[in-house]
VEXSEVO-827901 format. One line per 10 residues: number of its first residue (from 1); their letters; for each residue x, y, z of C-alpha. Coordinates in nm, 4 decimals. Example, Ala and Ser with C-alpha at 12.3 -4.5 7.8 and 13.67 -1.06 7.14 Angstrom:
! residues 2
1> as> 1.2300/-0.4500/0.7800 | 1.3670/-0.1060/0.7140
END
This chain:
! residues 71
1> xxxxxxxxxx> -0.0902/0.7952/0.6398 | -0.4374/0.6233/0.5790 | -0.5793/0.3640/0.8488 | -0.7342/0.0437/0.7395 | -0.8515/-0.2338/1.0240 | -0.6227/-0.0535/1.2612 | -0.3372/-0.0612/1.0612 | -0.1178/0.2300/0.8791 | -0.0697/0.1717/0.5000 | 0.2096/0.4350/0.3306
11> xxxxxxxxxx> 0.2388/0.4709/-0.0455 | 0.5913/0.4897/-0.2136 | 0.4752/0.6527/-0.5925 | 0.7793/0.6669/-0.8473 | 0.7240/0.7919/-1.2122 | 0.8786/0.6017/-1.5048 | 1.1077/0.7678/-1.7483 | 0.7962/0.7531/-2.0237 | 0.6348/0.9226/-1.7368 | 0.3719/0.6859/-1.6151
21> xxxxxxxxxx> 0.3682/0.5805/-1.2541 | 0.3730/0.2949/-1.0525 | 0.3008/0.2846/-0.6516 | 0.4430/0.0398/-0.3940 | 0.2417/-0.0168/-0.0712 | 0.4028/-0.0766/0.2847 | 0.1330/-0.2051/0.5198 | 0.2661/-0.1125/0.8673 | 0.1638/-0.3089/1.1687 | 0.2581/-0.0859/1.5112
31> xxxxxxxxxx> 0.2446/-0.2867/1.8373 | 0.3559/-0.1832/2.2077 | 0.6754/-0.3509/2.1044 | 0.7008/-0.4706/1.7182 | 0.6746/-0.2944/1.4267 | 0.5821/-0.5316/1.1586 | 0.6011/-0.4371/0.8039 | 0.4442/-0.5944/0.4808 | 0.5405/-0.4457/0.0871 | 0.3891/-0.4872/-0.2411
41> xxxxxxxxxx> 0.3251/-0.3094/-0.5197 | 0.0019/-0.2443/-0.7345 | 0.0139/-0.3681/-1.0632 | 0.0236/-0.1820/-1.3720 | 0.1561/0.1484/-1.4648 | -0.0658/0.4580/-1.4406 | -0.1383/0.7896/-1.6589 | -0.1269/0.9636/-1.2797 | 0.0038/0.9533/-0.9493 | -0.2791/0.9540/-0.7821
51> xxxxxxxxxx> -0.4104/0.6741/-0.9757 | -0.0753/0.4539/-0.8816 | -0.1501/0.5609/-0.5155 | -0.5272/0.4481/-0.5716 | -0.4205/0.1224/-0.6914 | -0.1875/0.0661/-0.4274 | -0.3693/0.1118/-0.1670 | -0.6864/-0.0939/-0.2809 | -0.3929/-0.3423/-0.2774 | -0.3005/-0.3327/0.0444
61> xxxxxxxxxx> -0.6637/-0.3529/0.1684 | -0.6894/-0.6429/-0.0029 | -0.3642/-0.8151/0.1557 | -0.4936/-0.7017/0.4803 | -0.8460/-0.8816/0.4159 | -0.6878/-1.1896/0.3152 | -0.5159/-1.2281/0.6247 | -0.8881/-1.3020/0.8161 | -0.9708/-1.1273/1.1333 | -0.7102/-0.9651/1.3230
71> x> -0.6907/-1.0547/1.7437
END
């Protein structure tokens, strides 16, 4: 599971039945006590998985930027 400003984002890919993809993100937040969890998905369909999974997770870095600097 990639790492990005100390927390875990997870891609869910699913392929479409005209066999494009598209990619949810889960941005996973793991504290001594709380697991916090954040989902969207990437917009667009994609030729490939791996491009879905790309797009995804620029995504979720970009969630995780918006939020400002974590304490």
């Amino acid at each position: 599971m990639p790492h990005y400003k100390g927390l875990h984002l997870e891609t869910i890919a699913n392929q479409l039945e005209d066999g494009r993809w598209t990619c949810q993100y889960v941005i996973i937040d793991y504290t001594e006590t709380v697991v916090d969890g954040n989902r969207g998905h990437a917009d667009g369909s994609y030729a490939t998985r791996e491009e879905a999974e790309a797009s995804a997770l620029r995504e979720g870095r970009r969630v995780i930027d918006s939020r400002g600097p974590m304490s």
